[in-house]
C-alpha positions in Angstrom: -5.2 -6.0 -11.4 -5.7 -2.1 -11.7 -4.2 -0.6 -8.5 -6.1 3.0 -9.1 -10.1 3.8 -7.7 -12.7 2.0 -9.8 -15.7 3.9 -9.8 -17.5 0.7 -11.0 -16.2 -1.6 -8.2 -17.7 -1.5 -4.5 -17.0 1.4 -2.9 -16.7 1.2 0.9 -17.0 4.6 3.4 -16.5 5.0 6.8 -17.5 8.4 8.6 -16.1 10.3 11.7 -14.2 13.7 11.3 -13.2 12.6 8.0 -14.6 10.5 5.0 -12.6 7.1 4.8 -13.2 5.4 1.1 -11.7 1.9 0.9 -11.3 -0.5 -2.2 -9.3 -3.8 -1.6 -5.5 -3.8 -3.1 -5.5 0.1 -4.4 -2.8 2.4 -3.5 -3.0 5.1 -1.0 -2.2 8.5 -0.5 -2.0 8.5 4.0 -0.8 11.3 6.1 -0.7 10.6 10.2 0.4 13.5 12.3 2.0 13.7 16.2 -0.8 14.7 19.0 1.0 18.0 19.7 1.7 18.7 16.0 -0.9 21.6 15.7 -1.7 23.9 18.6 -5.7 23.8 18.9 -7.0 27.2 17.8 -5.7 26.4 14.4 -7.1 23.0 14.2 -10.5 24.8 15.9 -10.3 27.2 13.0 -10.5 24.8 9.9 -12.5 22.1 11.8 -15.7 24.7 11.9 -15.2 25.8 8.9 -15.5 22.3 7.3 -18.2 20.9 9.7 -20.1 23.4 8.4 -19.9 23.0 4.9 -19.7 19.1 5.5 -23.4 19.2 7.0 -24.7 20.6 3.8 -23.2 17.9 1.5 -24.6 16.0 3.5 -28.1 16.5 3.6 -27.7 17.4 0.0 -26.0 13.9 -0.2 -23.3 15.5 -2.6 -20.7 12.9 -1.7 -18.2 13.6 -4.4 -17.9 17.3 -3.3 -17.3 16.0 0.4 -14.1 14.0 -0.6 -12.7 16.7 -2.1 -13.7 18.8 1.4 -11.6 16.5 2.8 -8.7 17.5 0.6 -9.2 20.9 1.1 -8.6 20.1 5.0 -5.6 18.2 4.4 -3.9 21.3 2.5 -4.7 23.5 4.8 -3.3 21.7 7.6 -0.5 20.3 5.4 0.3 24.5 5.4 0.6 24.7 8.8 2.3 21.1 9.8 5.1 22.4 8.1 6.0 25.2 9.8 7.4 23.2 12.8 4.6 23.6 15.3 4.4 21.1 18.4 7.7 18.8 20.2 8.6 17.6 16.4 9.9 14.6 17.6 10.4 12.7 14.7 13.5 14.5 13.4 15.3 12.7 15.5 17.4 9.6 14.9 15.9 7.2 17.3 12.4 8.0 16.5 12.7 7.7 13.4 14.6 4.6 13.6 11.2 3.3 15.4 9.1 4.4 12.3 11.3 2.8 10.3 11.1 -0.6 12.0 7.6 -0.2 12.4 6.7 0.4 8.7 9.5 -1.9 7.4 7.6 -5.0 9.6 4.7 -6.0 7.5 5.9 -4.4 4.3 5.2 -6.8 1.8 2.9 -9.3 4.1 0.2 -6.8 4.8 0.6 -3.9 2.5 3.5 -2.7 -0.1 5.3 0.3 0.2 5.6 3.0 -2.7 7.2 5.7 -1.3 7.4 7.6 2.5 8.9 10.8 4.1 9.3 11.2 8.2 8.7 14.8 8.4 9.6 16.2 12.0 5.7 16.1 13.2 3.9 14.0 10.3 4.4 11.3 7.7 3.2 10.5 4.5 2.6 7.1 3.4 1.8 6.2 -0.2 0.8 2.1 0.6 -0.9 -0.8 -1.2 -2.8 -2.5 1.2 -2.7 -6.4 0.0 -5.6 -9.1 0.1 -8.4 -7.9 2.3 -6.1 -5.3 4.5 -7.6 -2.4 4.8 -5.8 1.3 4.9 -7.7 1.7 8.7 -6.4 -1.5 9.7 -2.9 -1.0 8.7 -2.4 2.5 9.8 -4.0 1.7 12.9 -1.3 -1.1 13.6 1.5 1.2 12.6 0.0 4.0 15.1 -0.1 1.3 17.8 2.8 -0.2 17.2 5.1 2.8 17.1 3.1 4.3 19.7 4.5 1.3 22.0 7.8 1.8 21.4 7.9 5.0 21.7 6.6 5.2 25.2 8.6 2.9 25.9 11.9 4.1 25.1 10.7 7.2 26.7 9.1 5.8 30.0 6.3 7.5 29.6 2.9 7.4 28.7 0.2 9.3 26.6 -0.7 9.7 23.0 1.8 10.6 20.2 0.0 10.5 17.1 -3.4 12.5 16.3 -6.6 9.9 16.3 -7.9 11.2 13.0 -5.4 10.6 9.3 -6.0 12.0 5.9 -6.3 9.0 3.2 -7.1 9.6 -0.3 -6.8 6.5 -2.7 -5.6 6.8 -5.9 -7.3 8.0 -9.4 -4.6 7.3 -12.3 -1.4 7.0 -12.9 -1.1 11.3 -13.2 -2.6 11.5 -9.4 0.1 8.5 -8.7 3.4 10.5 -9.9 1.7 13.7 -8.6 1.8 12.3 -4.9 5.7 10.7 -5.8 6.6 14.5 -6.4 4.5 15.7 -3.6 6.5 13.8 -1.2 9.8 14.3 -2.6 9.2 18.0 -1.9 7.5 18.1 1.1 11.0 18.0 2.9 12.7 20.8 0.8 12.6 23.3 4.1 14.4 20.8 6.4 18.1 19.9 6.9 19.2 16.3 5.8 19.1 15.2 9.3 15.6 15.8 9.6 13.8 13.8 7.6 13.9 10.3 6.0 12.6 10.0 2.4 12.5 6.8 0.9 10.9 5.0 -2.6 10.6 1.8 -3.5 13.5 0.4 -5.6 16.2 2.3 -3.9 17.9 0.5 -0.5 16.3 1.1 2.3 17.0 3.6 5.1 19.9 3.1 7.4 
């Protein structure tokens, strides 16, 4: 079965603040962020910028151009995740021991893991939903799930992660090992202790 988008198989799209393609079974480029990860102005900023241009691919019906609008978004507020903005929770141990549990639950039942980075406010996922999961299904369980946990270790209550997620399935093989390299770099600015960057085929965390 070919794990990369197939133009020529059904295509399915979900709207809200970003464009969500799905296809059953391919891998996926996901990146999920904390609430508090980005202060507001900035997010303000590139939000009117690409509601504007959004609204005329959209009348115009230009789909193609709008997923790539979408990518433009996510690399301008991959720039700015990774200057440290907002409580950056997740560098430490027993958050990232949550993630951890949380990803590592359903790995191989609903979805297969590729590769994953914990960054200190965001992580990216690259995940092969299995049967008829869907990428909005799964990463709204992990969301909920770690969500939980984390409240509850903390006693309190409130949102940690951002409601909207960048997805982005995959083309080819190229786009494939681009992402692998992507994520294996996108921690080069933090200290081991940091981060947890793991790929499939190599032991897993902890």
């Amino acid at each position: 079965m070919n794990k990369f988008l197939n133009k020529h198989e059904p295509i399915y799209e979900t709207t809200g603040n970003l464009p969500h393609w799905t296809q059953y079974g391919k891998i996926t480029f996901v990146t999920f962020r904390l609430a508090d990860s980005l202060p507001q102005y900035i997010i303000d900023n590139i939000k009117t910028e690409y509601e504007s241009i959004k609204q005329q691919l959209l009348k115009e019906g230009n789909l193609k151009e709008l997923e790539f609008l979408k990518v433009k978004k996510h690399n301008q507020l991959e720039k700015y995740l990774d200057k440290g903005y907002g409580s950056c929770i997740l560098k430490n141990k027993q958050y990232q021991d949550i993630i951890i549990q949380t990803l590592e639950h359903d790995n191989n039942l609903m979805y297969e893991l590729h590769c994953y980075v914990i960054m200190p406010n965001h992580i990216h996922l690259l995940i092969e939903p299995k049967e008829q999961a869907t990428i909005q299904q799964i990463i709204k369980t992990i969301k909920s799930v770690s969500a939980h946990k984390i409240n509850s270790y903390t006693n309190q209550t409130g949102s940690i992660w951002q409601k909207e997620y960048f997805d982005r399935i995959i083309r080819n093989e190229d786009h494939y090992n681009r992402v692998i390299n992507y994520i294996r770099q996108n921690p080069s600015h933090c200290s081991p202790s940091e981060y947890i960057l793991w790929e499939r085929g190599r032991p897993r965390p902890r």
